[in-house]
DRENBAFI-815904 format. One record per residue (C-alpha): x, z, y. Coordinates in steps of 0.1 Angstrom, whole numbers, always signed. Example, Ala and Ser with C-alpha at 12.3 -4.5 7.8 and 13.67 -1.06 7.14 Angstrom:
! residues 2
+123	+78	-45
+137	+71	-11
//
This chain:
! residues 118
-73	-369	+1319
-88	-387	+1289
-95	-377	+1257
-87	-407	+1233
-54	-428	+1237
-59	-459	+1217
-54	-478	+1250
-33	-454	+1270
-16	-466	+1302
+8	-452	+1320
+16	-458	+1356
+46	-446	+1369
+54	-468	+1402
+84	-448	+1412
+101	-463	+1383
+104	-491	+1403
+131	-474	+1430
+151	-464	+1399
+138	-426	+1391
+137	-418	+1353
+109	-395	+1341
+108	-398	+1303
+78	-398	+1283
+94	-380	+1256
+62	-373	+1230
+25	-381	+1227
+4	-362	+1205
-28	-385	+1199
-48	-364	+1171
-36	-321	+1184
-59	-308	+1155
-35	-274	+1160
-4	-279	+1172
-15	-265	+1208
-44	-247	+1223
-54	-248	+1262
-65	-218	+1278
-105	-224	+1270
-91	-226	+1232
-97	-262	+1226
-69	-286	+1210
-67	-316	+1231
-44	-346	+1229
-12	-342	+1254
+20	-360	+1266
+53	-343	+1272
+72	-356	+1305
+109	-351	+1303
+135	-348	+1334
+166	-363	+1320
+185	-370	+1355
+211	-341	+1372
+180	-347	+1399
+144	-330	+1405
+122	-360	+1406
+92	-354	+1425
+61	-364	+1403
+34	-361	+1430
+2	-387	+1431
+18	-404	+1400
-15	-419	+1379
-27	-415	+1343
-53	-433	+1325
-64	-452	+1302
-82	-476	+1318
-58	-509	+1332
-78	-515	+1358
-78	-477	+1369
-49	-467	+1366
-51	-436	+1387
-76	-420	+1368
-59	-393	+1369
-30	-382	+1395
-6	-357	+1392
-6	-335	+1420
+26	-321	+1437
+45	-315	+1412
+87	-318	+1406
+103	-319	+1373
+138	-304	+1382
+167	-316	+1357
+160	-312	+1323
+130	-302	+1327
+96	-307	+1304
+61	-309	+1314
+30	-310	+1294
+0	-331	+1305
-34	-322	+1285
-56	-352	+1279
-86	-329	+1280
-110	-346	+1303
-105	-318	+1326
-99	-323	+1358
-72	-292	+1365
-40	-297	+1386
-29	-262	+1377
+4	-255	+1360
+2	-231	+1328
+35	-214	+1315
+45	-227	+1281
+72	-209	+1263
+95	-220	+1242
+112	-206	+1215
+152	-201	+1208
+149	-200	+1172
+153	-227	+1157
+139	-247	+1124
+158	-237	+1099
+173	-210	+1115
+174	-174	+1097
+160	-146	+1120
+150	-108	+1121
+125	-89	+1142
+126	-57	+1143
+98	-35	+1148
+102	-4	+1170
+93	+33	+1163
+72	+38	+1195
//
């Protein structure tokens, strides 16, 4: 996946037959907001599963090149409902999924962590 956005194209065909996968945020400029696992901040979108369904995402393209618009295909990969999925614009070509973790706490949101005596 590519590395600068200013002419991004997405290219979702299943859209066609009626299946919603959101692209919920872009982050064009990632000067710290997330690391990969070589330590490197690259740009990213977030895929969202809105539907009660899994959606199959599988061979879907990414690019950012019109005329090429698989540049980059997902590979078999299902968003199950409500689901989220990061895509790193890296210029790396790796189909592997890495674990992100979210947080329950909440901006705003008045916590305590305790640290234990052993």
């Amino acid at each position: 996946v590519l590395r600068h956005f200013s002419k991004l194209s997405f290219i979702f065909f299943p859209f066609l037959i009626g299946q919603t996968i959101q692209i919920n945020e872009v982050v064009t400029s990632n000067q710290n907001s997330y690391y990969d696992e070589d330590g490197d901040t690259p740009d990213w979108i977030e895929l969202y599963n809105p539907t009660p369904n899994s959606i199959s995402i599988n061979n879907w393209g990414l690019s950012d090149n019109i005329a090429d618009p698989f540049k980059w295909r997902f590979p078999n990969i299902t968003l199950n409902s409500e689901q989220y999925l990061l895509a790193m614009a890296s210029d790396k070509d790796r189909t592997d999924i890495i674990a992100q973790w979210e947080t329950i706490i909440n901006w705003g949101d008045q916590w305590n962590y305790f640290i234990g005596s052993q």
